[in-house]
C-alpha distance (Angstrom), angle and dihedral (degrees) to the residues before:
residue distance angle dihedral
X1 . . .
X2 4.32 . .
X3 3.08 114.3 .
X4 4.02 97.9 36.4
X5 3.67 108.9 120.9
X6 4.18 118.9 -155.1
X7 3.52 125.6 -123.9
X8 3.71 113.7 -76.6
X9 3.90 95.9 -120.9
X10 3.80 100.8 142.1
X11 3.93 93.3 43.5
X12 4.06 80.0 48.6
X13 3.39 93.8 58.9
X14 3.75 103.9 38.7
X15 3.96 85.9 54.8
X16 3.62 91.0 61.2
X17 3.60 101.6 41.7
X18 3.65 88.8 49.7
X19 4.04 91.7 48.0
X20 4.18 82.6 43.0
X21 4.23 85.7 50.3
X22 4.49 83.3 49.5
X23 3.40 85.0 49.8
X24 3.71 100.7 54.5
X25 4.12 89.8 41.7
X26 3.54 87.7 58.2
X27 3.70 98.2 -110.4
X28 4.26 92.6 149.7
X29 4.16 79.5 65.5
X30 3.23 100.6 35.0
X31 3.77 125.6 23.0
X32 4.05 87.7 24.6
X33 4.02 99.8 158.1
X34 3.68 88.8 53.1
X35 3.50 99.5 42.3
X36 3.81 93.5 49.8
X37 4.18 86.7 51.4
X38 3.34 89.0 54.6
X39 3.68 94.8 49.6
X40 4.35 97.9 48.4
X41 4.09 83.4 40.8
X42 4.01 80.4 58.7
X43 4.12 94.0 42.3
X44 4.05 83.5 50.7
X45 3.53 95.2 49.0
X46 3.52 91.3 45.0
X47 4.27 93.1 49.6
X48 3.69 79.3 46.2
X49 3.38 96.6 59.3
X50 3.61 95.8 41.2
X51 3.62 82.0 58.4
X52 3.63 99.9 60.0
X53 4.03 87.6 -110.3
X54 3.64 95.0 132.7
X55 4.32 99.0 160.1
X56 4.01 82.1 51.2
X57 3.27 98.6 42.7
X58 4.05 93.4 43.7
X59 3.87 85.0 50.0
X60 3.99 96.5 49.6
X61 3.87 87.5 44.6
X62 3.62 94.4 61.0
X63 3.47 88.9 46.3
X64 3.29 99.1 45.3
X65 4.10 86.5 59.9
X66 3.64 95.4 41.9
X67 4.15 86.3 58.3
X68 3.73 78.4 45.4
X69 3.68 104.7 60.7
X70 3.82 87.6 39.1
X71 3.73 92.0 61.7
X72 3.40 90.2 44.9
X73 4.01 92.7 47.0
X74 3.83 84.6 50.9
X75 4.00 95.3 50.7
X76 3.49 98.2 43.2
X77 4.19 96.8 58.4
X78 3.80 89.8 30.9
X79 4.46 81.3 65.3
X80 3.49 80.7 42.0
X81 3.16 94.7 63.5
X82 3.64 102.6 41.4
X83 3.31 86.3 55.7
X84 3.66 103.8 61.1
X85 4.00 103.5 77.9
């Protein structure tokens, strides 16, 4: 069976978390263009999936949590930043 590729569950689940982790940082307020990216490139990766696309959807998962951990970079030192008086 080569060239069968597994269900991206761990990829999956490391997008989320990371777009859970955005969430918490405040991304939807403050790093919203990213955030939202991150969350379609999760909705794709999930229709992906559904579809049986597993190399796609493993691909737009990862990218779905890089976006994610951008937007939450971005939110955490924009707080930062309002922060500092």
């Amino acid at each position: 069976m080569l060239g069968c590729a597994a269900a991206p569950v761990q990829e999956m689940s490391d997008a989320r978390q990371a777009i859970q982790a955005a969430q918490a940082a405040g991304a939807e307020r403050f790093a919203e263009n990213e955030y939202q990216e991150a969350k379609r490139l999760l909705d794709l990766a999930e229709r992906q999936l559904d579809q049986h696309r597993y190399k796609r959807a493993r691909r737009t998962a990862l990218s779905a949590r890089e976006q994610a951990i951008l937007s939450r970079e971005i939110a955490q030192e924009s707080a930062e930043s309002s922060e500092v008086p």
